[in-house]
Structures are given as C-alpha cells and as structure tokens.
MARPARO-989316 format. One record per atom (N, C-alpha, C): z, y, x. Coordinates in pm, 1 decimal, m for minus. Layout:
% MARPARO-989316
<rec up="Z" north="Y" east="X"/>
...
This chain:
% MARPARO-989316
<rec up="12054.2" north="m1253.9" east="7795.2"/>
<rec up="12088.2" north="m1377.2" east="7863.9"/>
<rec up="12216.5" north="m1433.8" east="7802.1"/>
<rec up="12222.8" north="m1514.0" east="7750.4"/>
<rec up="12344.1" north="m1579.7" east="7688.3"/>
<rec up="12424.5" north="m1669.3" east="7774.8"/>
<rec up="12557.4" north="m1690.4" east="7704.6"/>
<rec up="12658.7" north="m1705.3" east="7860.9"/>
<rec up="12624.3" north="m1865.5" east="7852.0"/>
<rec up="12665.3" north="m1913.0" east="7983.7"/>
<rec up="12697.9" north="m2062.1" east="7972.7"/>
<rec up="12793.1" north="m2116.6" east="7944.7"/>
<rec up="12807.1" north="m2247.9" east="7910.2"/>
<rec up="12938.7" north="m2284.8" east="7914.2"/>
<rec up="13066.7" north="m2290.6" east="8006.8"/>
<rec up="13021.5" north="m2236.2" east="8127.5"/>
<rec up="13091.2" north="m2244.5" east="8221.3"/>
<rec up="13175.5" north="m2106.6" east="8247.9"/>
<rec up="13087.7" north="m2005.7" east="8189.5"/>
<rec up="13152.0" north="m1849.8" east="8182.6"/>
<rec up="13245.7" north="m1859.5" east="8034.9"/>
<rec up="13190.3" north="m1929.9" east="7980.1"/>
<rec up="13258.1" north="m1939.0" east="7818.2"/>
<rec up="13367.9" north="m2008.0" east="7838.7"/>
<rec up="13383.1" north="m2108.6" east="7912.8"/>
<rec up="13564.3" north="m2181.8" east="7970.7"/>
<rec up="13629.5" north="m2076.3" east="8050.9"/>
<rec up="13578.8" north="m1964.0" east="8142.5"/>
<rec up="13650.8" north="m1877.9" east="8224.8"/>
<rec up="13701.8" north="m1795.1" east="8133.1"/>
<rec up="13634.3" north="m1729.8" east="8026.1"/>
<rec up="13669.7" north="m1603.5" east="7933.5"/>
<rec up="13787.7" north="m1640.0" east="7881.3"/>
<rec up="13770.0" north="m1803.9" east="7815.0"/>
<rec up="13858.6" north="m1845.8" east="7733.1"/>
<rec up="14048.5" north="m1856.5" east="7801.8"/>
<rec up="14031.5" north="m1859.3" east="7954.1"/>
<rec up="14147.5" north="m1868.5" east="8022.4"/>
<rec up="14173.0" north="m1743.0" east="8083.1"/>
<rec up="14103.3" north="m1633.6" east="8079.9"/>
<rec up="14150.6" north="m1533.8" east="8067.0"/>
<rec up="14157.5" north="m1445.2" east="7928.0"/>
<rec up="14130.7" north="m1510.7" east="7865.9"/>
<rec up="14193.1" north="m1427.5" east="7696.2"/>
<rec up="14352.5" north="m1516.8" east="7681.2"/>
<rec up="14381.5" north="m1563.4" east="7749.4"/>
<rec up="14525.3" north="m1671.8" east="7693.1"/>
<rec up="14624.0" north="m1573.6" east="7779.7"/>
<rec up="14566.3" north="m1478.4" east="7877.4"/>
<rec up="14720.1" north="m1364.3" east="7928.0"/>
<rec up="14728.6" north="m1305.4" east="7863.0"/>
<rec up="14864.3" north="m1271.0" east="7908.9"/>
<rec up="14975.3" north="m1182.7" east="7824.7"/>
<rec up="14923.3" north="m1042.1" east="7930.6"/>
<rec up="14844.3" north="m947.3" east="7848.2"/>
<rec up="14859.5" north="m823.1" east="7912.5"/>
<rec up="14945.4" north="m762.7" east="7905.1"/>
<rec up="15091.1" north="m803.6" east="7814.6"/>
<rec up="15175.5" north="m676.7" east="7814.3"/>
<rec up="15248.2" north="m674.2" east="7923.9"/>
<rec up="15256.2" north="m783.1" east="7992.0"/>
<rec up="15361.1" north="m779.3" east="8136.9"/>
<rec up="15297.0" north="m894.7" east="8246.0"/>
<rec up="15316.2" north="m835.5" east="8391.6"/>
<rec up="15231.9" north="m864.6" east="8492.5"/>
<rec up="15379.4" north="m1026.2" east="8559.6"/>
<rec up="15430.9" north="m1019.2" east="8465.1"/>
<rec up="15590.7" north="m1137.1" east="8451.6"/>
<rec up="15560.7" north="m1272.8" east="8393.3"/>
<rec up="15441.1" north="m1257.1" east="8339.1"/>
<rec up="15396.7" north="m1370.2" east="8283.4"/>
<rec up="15248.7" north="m1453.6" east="8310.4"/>
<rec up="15254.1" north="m1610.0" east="8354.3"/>
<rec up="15121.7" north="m1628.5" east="8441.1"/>
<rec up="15109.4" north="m1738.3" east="8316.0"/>
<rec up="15002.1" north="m1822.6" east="8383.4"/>
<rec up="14959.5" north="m1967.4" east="8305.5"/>
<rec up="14960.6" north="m2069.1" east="8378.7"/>
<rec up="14962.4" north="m2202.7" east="8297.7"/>
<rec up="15028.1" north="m2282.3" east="8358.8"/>
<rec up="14870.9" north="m2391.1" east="8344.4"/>
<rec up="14780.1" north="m2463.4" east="8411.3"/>
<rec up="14692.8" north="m2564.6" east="8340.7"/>
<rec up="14696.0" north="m2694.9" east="8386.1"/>
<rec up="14791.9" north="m2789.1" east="8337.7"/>
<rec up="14788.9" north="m2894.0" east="8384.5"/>
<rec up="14692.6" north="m2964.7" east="8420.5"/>
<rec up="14725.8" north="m3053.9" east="8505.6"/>
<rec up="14647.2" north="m3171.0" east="8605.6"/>
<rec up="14558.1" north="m3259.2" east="8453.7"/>
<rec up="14659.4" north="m3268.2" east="8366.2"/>
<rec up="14578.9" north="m3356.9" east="8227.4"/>
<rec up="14487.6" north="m3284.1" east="8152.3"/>
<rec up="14481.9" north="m3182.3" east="8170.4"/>
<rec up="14356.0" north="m3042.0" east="8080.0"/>
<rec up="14218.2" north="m3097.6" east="8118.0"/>
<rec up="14101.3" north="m3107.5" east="8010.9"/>
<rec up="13992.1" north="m3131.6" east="8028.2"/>
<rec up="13925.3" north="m3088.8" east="8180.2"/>
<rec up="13852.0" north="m3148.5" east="8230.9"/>
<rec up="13764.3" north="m3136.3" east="8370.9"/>
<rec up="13712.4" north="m3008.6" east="8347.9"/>
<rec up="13625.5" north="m2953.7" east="8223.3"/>
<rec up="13596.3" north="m2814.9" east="8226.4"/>
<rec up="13683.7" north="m2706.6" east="8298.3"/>
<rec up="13803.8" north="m2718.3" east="8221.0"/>
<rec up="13895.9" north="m2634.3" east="8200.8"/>
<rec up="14004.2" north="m2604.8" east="8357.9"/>
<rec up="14005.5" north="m2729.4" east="8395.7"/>
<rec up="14044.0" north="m2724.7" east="8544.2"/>
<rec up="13903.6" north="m2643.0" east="8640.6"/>
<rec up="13816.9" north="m2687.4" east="8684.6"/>
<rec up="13698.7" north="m2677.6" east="8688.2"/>
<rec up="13678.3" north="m2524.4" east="8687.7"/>
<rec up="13689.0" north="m2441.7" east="8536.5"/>
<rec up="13725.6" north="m2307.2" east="8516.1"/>
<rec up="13827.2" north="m2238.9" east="8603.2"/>
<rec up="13934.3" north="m2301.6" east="8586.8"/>
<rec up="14035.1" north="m2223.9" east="8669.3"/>
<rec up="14029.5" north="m2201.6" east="8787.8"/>
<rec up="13917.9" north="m2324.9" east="8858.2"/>
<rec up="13920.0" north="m2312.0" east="9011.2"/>
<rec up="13785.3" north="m2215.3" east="9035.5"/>
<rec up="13707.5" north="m2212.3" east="8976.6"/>
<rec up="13626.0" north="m2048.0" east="8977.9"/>
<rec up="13695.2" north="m1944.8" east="8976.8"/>
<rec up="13806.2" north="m1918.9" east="8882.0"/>
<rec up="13818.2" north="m1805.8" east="8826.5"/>
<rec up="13903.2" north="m1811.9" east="8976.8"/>
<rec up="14003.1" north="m1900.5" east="9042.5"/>
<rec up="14023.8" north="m1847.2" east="9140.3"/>
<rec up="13970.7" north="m1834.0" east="9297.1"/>
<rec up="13888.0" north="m1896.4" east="9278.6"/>
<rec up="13758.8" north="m1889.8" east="9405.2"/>
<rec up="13685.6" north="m1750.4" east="9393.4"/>
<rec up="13687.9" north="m1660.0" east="9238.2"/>
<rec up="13663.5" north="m1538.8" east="9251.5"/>
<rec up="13756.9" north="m1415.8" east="9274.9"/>
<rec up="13881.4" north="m1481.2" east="9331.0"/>
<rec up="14020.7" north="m1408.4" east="9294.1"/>
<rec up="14036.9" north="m1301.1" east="9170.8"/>
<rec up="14010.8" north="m1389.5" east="9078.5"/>
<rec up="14093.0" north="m1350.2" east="8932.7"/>
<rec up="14245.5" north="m1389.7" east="8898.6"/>
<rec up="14260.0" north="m1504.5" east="8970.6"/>
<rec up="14372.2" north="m1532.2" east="8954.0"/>
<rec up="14462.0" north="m1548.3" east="9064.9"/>
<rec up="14563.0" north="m1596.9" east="9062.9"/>
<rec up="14621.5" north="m1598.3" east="9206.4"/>
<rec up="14673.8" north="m1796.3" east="9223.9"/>
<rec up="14672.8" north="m1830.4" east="9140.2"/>
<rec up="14678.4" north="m2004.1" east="9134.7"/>
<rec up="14509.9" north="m2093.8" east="9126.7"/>
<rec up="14492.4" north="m2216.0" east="9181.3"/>
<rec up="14411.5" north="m2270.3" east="9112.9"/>
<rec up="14470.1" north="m2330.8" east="9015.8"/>
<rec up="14550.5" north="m2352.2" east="8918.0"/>
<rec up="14584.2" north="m2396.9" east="8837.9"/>
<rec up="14662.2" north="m2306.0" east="8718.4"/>
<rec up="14614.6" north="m2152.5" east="8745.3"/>
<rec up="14630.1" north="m2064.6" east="8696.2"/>
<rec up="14758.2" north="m1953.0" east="8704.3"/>
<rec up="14851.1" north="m1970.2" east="8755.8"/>
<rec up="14931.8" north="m1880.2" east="8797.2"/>
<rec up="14916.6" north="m1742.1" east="8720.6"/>
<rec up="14910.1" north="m1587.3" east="8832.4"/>
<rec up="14930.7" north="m1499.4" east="8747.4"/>
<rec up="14753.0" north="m1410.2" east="8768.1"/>
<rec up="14704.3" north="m1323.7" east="8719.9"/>
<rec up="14637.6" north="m1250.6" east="8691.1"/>
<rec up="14649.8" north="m1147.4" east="8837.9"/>
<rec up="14528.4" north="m1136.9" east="8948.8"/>
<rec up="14531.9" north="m1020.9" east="9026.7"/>
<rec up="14468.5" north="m913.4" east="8969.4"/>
<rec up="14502.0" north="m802.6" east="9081.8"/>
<rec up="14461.9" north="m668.6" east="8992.0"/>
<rec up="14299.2" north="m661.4" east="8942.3"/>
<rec up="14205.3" north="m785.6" east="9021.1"/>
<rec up="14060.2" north="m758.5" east="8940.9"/>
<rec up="14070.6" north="m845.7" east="8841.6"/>
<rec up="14157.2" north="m944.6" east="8809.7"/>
<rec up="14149.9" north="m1019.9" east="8696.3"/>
<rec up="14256.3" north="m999.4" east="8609.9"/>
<rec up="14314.2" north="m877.0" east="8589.7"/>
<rec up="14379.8" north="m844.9" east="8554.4"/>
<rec up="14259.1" north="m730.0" east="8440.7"/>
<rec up="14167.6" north="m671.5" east="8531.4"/>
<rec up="14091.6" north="m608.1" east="8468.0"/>
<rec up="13926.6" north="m656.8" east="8417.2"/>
<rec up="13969.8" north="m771.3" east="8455.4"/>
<rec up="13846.4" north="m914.6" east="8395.7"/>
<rec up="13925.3" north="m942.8" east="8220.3"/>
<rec up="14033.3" north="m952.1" east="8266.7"/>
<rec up="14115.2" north="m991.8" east="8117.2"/>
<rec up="14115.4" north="m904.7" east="8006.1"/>
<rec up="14152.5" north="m797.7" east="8040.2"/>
<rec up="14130.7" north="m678.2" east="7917.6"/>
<rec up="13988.2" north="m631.4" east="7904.6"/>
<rec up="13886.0" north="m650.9" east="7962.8"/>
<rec up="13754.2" north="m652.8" east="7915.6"/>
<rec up="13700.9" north="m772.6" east="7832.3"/>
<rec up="13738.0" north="m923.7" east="7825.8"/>
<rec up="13728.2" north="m1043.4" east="7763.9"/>
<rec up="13815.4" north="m1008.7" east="7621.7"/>
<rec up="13972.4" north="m956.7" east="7641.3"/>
<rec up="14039.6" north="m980.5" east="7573.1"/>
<rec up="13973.7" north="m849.8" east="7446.9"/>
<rec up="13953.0" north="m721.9" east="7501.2"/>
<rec up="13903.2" north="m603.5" east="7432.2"/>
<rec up="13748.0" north="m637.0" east="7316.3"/>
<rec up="13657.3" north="m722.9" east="7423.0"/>
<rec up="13520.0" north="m778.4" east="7343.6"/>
<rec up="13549.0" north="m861.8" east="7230.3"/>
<rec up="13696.3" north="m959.4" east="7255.4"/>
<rec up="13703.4" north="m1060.7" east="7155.6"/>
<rec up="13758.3" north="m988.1" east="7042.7"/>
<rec up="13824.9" north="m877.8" east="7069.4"/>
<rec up="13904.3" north="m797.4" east="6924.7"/>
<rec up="13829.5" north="m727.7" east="6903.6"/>
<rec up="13698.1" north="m675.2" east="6945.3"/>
<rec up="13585.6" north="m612.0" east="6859.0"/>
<rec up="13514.5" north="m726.3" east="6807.9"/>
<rec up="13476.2" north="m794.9" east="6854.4"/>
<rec up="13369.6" north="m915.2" east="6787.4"/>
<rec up="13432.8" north="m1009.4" east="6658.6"/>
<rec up="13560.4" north="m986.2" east="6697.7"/>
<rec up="13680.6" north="m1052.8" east="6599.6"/>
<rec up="13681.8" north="m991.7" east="6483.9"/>
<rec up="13669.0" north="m859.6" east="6498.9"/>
<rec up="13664.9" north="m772.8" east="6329.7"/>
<rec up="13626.6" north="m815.1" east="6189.1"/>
C-alpha cells in the first residue's frame, strides 16, 4: 500500500526534529502551504505533537520521529 500524500507531509514534519534534545520544538507558520498546516494539525489531533502549529514532540511522537527519521537514513544510503 503506498503512502499518500497526506502521510508523506506528516513524515516530512516529523523528520525536521532535532532528536538530540527534547529543548527543541518547531515552529509552522500561519503562511506555510495548506498541506503543511493541514499536516501539523493531524499530527496533533494524533498527539504526536504537543502544538497545532508544531511545538515540541510527545513521548509517542517522539517515537514516530526516530522511526521516520531511522527509514529515511536507510533509504538515504
């Protein structure tokens, strides 16, 4: 089953954290494409995140992120 575009905008805003420290969130402005807002408010309607506009990473999207971020540095090779 191949992803949609709609899982493919979520991955993409959780590969942009910083896993090395739980000190650092994201920021997605009001001017960011409709997708991309759109994305963020899934990702936090699934509590991945703790902002709709992206804030910081909770502890399941914390472990949503290093599974996105881990696939893209194998597929990246």
């Amino acid at each position: 089953m191949p992803y949609k575009p709609e899982i493919i905008e979520e991955l993409n805003i959780l590969s942009r954290y910083n896993l090395h420290t739980t000190q650092e969130g994201i920021k997605i402005h009001s001017s960011a494409k409709a997708e991309i807002i759109a994305a963020a408010q899934r990702l936090f309607d699934k509590n991945l995140i703790s902002q709709v506009d992206g804030g910081y990473l909770t502890p399941l999207g914390r472990t949503a992120a290093e599974h996105t971020q881990g696939l893209l540095q194998i597929i990246n090779q």
